[in-house]
TORFI-76869 format. One record per residue (C-alpha): x, y, z; chain; residue in one letter; residue number from 1. Coordinates in Angstrom, 3 decimals, padded with zeros to 6 digits. Example, Ala and Ser with C-alpha at 12.3 -4.5 7.8 and 13.67 -1.06 7.14 Angstrom:
// residues 2
- 012.300/-004.500/007.800/A/a/1
- 013.670/-001.060/007.140/A/s/2
// end
This chain:
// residues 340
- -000.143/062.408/052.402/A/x/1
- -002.814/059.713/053.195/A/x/2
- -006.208/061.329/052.556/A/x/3
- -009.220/059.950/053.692/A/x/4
- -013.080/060.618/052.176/A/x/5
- -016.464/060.747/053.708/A/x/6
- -019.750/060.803/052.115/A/x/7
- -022.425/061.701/054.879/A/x/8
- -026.485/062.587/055.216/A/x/9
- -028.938/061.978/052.282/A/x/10
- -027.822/060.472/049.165/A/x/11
- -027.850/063.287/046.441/A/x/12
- -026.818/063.170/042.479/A/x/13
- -022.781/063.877/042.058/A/x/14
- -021.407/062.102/045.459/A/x/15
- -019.535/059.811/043.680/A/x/16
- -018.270/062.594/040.582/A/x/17
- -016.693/064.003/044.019/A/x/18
- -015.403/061.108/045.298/A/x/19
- -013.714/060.458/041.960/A/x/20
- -012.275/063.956/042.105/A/x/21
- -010.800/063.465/045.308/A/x/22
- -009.084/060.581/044.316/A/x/23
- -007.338/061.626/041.415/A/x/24
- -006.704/064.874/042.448/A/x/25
- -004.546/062.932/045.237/A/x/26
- -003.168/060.529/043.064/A/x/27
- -001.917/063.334/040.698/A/x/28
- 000.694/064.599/043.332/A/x/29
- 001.566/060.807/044.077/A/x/30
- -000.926/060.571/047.245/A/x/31
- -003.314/057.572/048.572/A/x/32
- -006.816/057.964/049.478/A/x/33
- -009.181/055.357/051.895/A/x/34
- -012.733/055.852/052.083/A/x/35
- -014.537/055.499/054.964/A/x/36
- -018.129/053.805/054.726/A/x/37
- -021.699/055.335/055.846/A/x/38
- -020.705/058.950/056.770/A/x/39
- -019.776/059.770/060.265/A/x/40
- -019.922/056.088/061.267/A/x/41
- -017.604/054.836/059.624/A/x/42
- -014.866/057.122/060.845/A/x/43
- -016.057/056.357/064.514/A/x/44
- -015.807/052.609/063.976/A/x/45
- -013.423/052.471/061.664/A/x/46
- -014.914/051.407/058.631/A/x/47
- -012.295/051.721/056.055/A/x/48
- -011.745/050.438/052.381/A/x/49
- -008.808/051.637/049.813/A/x/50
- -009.803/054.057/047.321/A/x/51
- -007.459/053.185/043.839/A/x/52
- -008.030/054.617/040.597/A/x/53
- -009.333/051.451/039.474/A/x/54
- -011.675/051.521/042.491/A/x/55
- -013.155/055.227/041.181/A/x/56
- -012.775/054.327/037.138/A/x/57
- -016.634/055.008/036.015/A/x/58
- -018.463/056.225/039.208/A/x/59
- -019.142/059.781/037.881/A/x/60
- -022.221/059.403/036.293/A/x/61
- -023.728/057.015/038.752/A/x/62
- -026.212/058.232/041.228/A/x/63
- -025.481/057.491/045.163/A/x/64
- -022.362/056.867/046.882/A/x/65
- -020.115/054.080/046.386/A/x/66
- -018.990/054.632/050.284/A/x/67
- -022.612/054.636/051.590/A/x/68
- -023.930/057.135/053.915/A/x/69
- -025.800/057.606/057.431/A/x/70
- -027.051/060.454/059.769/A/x/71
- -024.575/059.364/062.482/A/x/72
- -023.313/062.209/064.867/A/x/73
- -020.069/061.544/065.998/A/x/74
- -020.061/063.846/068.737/A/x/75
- -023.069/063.771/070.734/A/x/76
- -021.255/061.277/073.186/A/x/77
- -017.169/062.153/073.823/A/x/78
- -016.454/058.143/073.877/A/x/79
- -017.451/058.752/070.225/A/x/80
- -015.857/061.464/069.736/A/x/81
- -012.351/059.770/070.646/A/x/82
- -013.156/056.682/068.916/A/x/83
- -013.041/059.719/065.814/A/x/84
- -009.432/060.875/066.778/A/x/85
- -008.206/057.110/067.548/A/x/86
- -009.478/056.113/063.727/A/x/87
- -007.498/059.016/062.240/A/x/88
- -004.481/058.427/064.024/A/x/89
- -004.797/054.229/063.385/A/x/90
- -005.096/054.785/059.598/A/x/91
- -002.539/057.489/059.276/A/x/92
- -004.825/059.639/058.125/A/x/93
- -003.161/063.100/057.159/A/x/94
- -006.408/064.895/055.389/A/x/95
- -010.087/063.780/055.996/A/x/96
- -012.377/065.096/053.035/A/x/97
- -015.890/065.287/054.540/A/x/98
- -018.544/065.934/052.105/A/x/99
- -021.892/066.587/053.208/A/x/100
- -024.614/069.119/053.851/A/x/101
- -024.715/070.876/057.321/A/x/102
- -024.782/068.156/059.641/A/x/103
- -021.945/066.121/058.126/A/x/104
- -019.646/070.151/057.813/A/x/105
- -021.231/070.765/061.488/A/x/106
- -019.317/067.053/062.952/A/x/107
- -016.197/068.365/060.429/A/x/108
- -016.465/071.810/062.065/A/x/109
- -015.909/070.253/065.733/A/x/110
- -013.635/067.537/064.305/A/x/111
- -011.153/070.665/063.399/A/x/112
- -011.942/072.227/066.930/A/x/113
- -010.223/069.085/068.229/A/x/114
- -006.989/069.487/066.309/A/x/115
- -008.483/067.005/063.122/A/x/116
- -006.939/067.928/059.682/A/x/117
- -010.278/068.356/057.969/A/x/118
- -011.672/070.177/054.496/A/x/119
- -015.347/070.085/053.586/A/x/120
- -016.835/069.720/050.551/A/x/121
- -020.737/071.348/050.476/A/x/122
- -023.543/068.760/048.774/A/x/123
- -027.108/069.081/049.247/A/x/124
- -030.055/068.342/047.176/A/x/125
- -031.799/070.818/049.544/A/x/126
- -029.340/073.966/048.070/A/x/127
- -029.495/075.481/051.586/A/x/128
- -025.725/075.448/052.544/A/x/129
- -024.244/079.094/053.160/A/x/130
- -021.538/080.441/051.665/A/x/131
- -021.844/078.897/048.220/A/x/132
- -023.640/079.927/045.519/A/x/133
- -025.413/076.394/044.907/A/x/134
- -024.391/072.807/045.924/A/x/135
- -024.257/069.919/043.623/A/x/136
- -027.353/067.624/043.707/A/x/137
- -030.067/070.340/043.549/A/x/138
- -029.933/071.139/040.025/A/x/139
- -030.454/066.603/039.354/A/x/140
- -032.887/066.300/042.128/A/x/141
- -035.033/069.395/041.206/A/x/142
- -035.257/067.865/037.323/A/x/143
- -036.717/064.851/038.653/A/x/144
- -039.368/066.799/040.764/A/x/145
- -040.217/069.214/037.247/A/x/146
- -040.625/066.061/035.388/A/x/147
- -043.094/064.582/038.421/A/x/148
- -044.913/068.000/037.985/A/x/149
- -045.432/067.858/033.795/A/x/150
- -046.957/064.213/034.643/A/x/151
- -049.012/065.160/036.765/A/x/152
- -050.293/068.175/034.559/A/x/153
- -051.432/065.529/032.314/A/x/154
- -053.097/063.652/034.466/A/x/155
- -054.693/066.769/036.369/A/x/156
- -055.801/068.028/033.118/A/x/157
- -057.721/064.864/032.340/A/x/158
- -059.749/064.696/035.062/A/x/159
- -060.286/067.909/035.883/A/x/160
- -059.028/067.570/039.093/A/x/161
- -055.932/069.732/041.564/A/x/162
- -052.852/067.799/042.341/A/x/163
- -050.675/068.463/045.558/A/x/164
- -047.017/067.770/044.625/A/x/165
- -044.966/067.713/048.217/A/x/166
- -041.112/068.069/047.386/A/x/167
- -038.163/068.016/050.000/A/x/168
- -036.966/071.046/051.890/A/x/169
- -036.578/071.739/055.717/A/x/170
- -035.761/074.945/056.572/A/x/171
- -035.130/076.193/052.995/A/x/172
- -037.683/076.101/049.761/A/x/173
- -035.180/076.191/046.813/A/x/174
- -036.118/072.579/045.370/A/x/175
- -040.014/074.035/045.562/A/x/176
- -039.295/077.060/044.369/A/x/177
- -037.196/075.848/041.194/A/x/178
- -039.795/073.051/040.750/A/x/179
- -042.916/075.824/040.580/A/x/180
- -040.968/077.809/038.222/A/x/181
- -039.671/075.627/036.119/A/x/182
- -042.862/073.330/035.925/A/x/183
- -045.474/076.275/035.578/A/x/184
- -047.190/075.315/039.216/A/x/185
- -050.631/077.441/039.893/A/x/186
- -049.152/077.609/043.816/A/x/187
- -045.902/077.461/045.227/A/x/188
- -045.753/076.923/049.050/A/x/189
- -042.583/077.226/050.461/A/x/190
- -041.267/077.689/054.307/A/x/191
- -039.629/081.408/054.036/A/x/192
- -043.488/082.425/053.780/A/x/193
- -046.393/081.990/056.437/A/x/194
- -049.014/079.741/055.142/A/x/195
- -051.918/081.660/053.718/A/x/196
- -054.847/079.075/053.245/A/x/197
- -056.965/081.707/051.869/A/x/198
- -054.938/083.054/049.079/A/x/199
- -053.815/079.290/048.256/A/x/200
- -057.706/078.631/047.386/A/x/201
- -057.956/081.862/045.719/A/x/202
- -055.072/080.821/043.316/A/x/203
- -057.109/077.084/043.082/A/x/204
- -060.018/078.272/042.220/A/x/205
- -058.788/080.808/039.637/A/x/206
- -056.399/078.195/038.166/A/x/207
- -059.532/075.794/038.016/A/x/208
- -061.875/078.404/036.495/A/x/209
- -059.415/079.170/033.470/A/x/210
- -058.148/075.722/032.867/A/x/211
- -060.093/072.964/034.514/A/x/212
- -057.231/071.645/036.529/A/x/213
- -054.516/073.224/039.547/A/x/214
- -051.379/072.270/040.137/A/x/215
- -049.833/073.005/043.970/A/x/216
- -046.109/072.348/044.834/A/x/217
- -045.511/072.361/048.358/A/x/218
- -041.992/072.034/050.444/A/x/219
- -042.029/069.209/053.320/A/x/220
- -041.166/071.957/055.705/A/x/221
- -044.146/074.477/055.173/A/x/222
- -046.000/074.931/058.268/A/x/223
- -049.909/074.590/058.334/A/x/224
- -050.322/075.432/061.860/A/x/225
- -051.308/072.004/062.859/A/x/226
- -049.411/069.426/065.136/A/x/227
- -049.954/066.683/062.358/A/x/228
- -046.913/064.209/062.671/A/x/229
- -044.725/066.712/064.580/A/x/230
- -044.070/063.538/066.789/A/x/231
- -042.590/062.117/063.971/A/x/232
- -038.873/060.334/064.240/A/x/233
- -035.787/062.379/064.925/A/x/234
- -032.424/061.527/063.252/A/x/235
- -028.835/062.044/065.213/A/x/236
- -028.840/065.803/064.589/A/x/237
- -032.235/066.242/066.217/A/x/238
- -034.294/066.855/062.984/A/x/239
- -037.775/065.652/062.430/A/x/240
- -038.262/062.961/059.685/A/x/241
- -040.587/065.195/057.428/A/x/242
- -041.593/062.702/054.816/A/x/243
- -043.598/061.454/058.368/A/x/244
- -045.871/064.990/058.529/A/x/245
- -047.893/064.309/055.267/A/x/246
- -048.052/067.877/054.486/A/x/247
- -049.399/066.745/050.779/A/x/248
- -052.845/064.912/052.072/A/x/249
- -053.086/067.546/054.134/A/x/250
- -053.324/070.258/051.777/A/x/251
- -054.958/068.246/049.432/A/x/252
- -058.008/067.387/051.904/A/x/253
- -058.307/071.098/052.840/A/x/254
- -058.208/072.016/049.523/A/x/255
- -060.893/069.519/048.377/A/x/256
- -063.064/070.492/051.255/A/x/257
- -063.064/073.922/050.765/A/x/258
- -063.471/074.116/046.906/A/x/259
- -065.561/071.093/046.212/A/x/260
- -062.501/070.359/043.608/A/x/261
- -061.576/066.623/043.258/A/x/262
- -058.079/066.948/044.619/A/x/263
- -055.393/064.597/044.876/A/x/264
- -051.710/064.667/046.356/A/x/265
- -048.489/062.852/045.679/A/x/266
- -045.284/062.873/047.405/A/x/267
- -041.743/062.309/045.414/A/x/268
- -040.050/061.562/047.905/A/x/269
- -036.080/059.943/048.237/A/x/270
- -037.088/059.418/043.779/A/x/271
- -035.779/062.544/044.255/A/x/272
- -032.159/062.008/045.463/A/x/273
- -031.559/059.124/042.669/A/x/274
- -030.263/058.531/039.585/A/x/275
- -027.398/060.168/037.464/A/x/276
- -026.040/063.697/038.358/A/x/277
- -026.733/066.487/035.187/A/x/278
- -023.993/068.031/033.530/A/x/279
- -024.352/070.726/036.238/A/x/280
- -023.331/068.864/038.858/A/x/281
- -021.318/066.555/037.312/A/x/282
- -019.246/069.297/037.134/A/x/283
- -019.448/071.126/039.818/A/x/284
- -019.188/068.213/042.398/A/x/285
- -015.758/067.188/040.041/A/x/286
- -014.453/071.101/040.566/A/x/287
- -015.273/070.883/044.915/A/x/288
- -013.688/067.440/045.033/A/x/289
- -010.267/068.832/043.478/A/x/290
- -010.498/072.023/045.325/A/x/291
- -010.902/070.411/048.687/A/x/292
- -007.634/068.340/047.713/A/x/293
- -005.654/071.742/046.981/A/x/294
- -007.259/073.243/050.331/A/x/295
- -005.588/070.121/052.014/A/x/296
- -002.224/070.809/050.148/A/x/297
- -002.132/074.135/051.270/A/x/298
- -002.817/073.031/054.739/A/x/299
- -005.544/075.652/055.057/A/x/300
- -007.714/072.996/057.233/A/x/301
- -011.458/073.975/058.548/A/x/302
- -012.423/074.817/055.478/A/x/303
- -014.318/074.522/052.810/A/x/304
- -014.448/074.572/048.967/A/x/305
- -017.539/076.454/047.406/A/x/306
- -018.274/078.428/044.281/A/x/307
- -018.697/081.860/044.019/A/x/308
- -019.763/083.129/040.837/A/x/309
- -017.374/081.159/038.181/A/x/310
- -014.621/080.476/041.143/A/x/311
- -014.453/078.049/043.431/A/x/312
- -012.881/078.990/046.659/A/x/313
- -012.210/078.552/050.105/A/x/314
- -013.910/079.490/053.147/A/x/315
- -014.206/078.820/056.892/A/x/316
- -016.607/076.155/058.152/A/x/317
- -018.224/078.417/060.500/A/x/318
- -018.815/080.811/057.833/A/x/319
- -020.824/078.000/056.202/A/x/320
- -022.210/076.514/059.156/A/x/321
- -023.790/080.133/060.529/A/x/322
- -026.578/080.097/058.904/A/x/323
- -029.195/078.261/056.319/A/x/324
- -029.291/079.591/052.895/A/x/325
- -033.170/080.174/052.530/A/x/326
- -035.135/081.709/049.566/A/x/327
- -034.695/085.235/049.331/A/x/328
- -036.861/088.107/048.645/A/x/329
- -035.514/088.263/044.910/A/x/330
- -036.537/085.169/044.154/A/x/331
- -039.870/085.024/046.031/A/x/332
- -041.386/088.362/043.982/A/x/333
- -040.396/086.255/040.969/A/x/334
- -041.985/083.035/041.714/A/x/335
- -045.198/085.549/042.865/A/x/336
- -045.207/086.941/038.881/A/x/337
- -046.801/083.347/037.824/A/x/338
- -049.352/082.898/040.889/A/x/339
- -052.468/081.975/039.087/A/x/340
// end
């Protein structure tokens, strides 16, 4: 078989640990692999470079993706759409590997409506894929944002001041939630709950009183019932470029106008999605990359390879694809234990 590999969306730690999975994996039963470069795109315009085993020999500890990436949607235009199906037949392509949040699995999801031989492997720094108990890149990502937060304790603490650090999330506030937890935040703001301005400035104001500083994680996606930057850019898949909303100054101006508290904000941002992939997901993104492989094998096409409990498994794409994983109930009473 000639398999083929994708990499689309944002960059997260443990793309390339996949790719390099995927590879060998192949190679083990005697099959090639081509990777196609910047997502979507690449297979649409048929962007196309041999993967070897010399070409994937030390990749798994480097952040990114060696085959780029982009937020192209294949399939919002059919001329697209058969440029897709032309590339696959061109290259000889017997098993496309698409690895990638929802967006990338949704364009996999209608690539295998069309008759494509396609397997998904879940990544997302955002942990908000269904079906799977956590994708690789979250557990990286959300270190970097912890280690933000203990900086900014210190500097917080020094000057008596509250600090506003805005993480990523859309729809879904695991890499807040995790960051608050794991970084003792006074306030953890996070889309699953309505915005409560009051109680936020309760918490500040107790957090101030007992230690002389406050420190507020917020998700990108929180809503503050205000149209600030909700005219922002829109990718290929129709989502708002959050980074554009500056829900950080936001919060941090109300905050400082309602408590008289010196308060300042700062936003992580893509720091987030760089550098080396843990042992976590070094791991795990090696153990999706091999399973996708076997999926292909086995000819069970349209799915995907996930992990459930210690297992990794496959499941339909539109089992993954019908809805977001969001913060659940569980884990919101527990984050509520530490409020200040």
């Amino acid at each position: 078989m000639k398999f083929g590999v994708l990499t689309g969306g944002g960059d997260c730690p443990g793309l390339n640990a996949a790719i390099r999975a995927i590879v060998l994996r192949a190679a083990r039963s005697g099959h090639e692999s081509v990777g196609f470069l910047d997502g979507w795109k690449g297979v649409r315009d048929d962007l196309v470079q041999p993967l070897s085993l010399r070409d994937v020999t030390g990749i798994l500890g480097r952040g990114g993706t060696i085959l780029g990436s982009s937020r192209t949607n294949p399939f919002v235009k059919e001329a697209d759409a058969q440029s897709v199906l032309a590339t696959l037949r061109k290259e000889g392509i017997d098993a496309l590997v698409a690895v990638g949040g929802d967006d990338t699995l949704s364009a996999a999801r209608e690539l295998y409506r069309r008759g494509g031989p396609v397997v998904g492997v879940p990544k997302t720094m955002d942990n908000d894929v269904s079906g799977t108990d956590w994708t690789f890149g979250f557990h990286s990502a959300t270190a970097v944002a912890v280690d933000a937060l203990e900086r900014l304790r210190d500097t917080a603490g020094s000057h008596h001041r509250a600090i506003v650090l805005e993480v990523m999330g859309r729809h879904a506030g695991w890499v807040a939630l995790a960051t608050g937890l794991a970084g003792e935040a006074d306030v953890t703001l996070v889309p699953e709950e309505p915005y409560d301005e009051s109680a936020l400035l309760r918490h500040v104001k107790a957090a101030v009183g007992a230690r002389g500083h406050a420190l507020i994680v917020a998700s990108e996606g929180i809503d503050l019932g205000t149209s600030r930057g909700e005219a922002g850019t829109k990718d290929e898949f129709g989502h708002e470029l959050l980074g554009q909303r500056g829900v950080g100054i936001e919060l941090a101006r109300r905050i400082e106008a309602a408590t008289g508290v010196e308060t300042r904000s700062a936003q992580i941002g893509h720091i987030q999605r760089g550098g080396p992939p843990d042992l976590f997901d070094r791991i795990l993104a090696t153990r999706l990359g091999a399973a996708a492989v076997d999926l292909a094998l086995a000819g069970r096409f349209g799915e995907l390879a996930v992990l459930r409990g210690p297992s990794i498994v496959g499941i339909p794409l539109d089992e993954a694809l019908g809805t977001t994983r969001t913060v659940s109930a569980d884990w919101l009473d527990l984050l509520h234990t530490f409020d200040a």
